[in-house]
C-alpha positions in Angstrom: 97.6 161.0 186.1 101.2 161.8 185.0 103.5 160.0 187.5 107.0 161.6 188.0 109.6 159.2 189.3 111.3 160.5 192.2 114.2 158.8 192.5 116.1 161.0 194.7 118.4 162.7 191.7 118.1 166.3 190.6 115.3 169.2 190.6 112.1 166.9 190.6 110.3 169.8 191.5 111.0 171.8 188.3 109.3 169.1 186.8 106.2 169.5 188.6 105.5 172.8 188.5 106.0 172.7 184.8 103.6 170.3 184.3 101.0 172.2 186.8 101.8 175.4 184.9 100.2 173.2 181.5 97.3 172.2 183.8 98.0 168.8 183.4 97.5 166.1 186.3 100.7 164.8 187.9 102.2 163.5 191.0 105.6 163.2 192.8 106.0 159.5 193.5 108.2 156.6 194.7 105.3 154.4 195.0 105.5 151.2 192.7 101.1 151.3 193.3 100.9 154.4 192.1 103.3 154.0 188.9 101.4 150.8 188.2 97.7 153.0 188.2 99.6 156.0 186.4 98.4 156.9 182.9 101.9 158.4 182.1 106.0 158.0 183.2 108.1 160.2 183.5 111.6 160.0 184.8 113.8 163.1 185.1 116.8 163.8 187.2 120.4 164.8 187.3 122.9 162.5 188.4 124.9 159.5 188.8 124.1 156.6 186.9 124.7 154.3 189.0 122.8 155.8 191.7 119.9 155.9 189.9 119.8 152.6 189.2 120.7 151.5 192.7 117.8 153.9 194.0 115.1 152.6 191.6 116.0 148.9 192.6 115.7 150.0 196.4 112.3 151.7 196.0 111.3 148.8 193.9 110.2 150.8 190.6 112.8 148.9 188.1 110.0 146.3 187.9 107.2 148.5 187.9 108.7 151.4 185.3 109.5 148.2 182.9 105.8 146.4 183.8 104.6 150.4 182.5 106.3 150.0 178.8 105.4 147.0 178.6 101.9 147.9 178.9 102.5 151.0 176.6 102.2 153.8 178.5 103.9 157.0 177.3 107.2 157.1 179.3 109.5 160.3 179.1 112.9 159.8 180.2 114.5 163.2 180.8 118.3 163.8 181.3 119.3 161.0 183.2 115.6 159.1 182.7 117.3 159.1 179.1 120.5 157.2 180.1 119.2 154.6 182.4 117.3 153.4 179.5 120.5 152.0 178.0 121.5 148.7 178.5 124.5 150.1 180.0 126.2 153.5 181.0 130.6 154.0 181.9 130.0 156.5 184.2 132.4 155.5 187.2 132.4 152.2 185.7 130.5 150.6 183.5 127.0 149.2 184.9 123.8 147.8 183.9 121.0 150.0 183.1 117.4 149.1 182.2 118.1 147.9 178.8 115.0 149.1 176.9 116.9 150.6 174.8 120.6 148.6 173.3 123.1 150.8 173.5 125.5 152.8 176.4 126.3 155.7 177.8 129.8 156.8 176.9 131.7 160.7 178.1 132.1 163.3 175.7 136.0 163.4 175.2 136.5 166.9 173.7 139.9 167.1 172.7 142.4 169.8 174.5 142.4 171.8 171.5 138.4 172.1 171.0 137.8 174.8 173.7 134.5 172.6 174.7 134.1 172.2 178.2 132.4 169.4 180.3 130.0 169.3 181.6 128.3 170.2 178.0 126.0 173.2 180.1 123.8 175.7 178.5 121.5 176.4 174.9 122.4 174.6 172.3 120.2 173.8 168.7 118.7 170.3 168.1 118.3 168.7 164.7 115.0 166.8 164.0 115.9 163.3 162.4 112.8 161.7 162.1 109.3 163.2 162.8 108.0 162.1 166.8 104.8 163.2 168.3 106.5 165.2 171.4 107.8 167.4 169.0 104.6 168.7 167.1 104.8 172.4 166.3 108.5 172.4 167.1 110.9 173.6 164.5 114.5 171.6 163.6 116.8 174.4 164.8 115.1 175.1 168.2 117.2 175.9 171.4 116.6 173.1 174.2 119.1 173.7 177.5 121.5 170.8 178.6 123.4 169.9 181.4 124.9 167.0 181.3 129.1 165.0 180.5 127.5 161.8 179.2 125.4 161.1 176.4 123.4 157.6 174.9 124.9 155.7 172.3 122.0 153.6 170.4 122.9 150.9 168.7 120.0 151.3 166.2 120.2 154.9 165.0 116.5 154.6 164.4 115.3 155.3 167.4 117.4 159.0 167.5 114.5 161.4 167.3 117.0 164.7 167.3 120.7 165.3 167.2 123.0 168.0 168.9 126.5 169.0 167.9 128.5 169.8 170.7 132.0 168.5 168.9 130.2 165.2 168.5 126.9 164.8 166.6 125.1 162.8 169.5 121.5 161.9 170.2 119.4 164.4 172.2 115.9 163.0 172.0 115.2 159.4 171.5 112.1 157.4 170.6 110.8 154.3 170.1 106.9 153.1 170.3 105.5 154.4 173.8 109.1 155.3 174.9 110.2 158.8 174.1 114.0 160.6 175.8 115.5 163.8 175.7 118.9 164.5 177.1 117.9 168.4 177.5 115.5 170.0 180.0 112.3 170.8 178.7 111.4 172.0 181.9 114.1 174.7 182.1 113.9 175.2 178.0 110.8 177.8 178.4 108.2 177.9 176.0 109.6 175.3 173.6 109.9 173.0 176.5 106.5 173.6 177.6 105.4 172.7 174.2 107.0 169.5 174.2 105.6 168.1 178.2 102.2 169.3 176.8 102.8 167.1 173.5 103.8 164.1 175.8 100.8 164.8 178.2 98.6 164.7 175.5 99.9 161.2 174.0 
């Protein structure tokens, strides 16, 4: 059973219904129990990161997500579930995160001359840097759809899966043993989205 983190953040429910439209098992959750008996994590959302964290601490899942990797389950961190994984994000401050993966979560800071807005909203190509078992059968070049004005600064650039350009070269997808991240939305990314939750659900 595929547990999605609901966390209180963003379209959860796009999420589901993707993962029901693959045929795979999943379930809606803030249950610590019910992360802890899951086969699978995933943690989407759209969103403060701040709240986030605060909200996962609340429900108590911080221990119960971490317990999870430990264990190494297959945890997909999607948007936000990307950022939290940092050990910390400067998004109306700068605050801890869950610090699986060194590193933080800075603004893009186009400048007034680049014409790039933020939020960075809408297609835009990824570039596969090292091969990751979410993105088998998907080609370096495909469109993935983002919405999102921070992005995840690892400190080892070994764990970038994919890049973007979006007037900086930043990590979109991240991985690293069980743990895998994309700062797009496979659920809204159609077919090559689909391809990658099925990937993950088949880990």
């Amino acid at each position: 059973m595929i547990a999605i983190i609901d966390h209180g953040l963003g379209n959860l429910r796009s999420v589901v219904k993707a993962f029901e439209h693959l045929g795979l098992a999943s379930r809606l959750t803030r249950s610590p129990d019910e992360v802890g008996a899951a086969s699978h994590l995933v943690v989407p959302g759209v969103g403060a990161f701040k709240d986030c964290m605060d909200n996962l601490e609340q429900l108590g899942l911080i221990r119960a997500l971490r317990q999870g990797v430990e264990r190494g389950k297959p945890y997909l961190g999607i948007c936000l579930g990307l950022q939290i994984l940092f050990t910390e994000g400067e998004e109306f401050g700068v605050h801890p995160g869950l610090d699986l993966i060194p590193g933080r979560v800075v603004r893009f800071r186009p400048g007034p001359k680049s014409g790039l807005k933020v939020p960075h909203m809408g297609w835009n190509r990824i570039q596969i840097q090292k091969e990751s078992p979410v993105f088998s059968g998907i080609d370096s070049g495909s469109f993935f759809y983002f919405v999102h004005s921070f992005y995840g600064v690892p400190q080892d650039p070994g764990v970038i899966s994919t890049t973007t350009d979006y007037g900086v070269r930043f990590a979109s997808s991240l991985s690293m043993g069980s743990l895998y991240a994309c700062q797009f939305h496979p659920e809204k990314s159609q077919e090559v989205g689909l391809r990658l939750l099925s990937n993950f659900g088949k880990l």
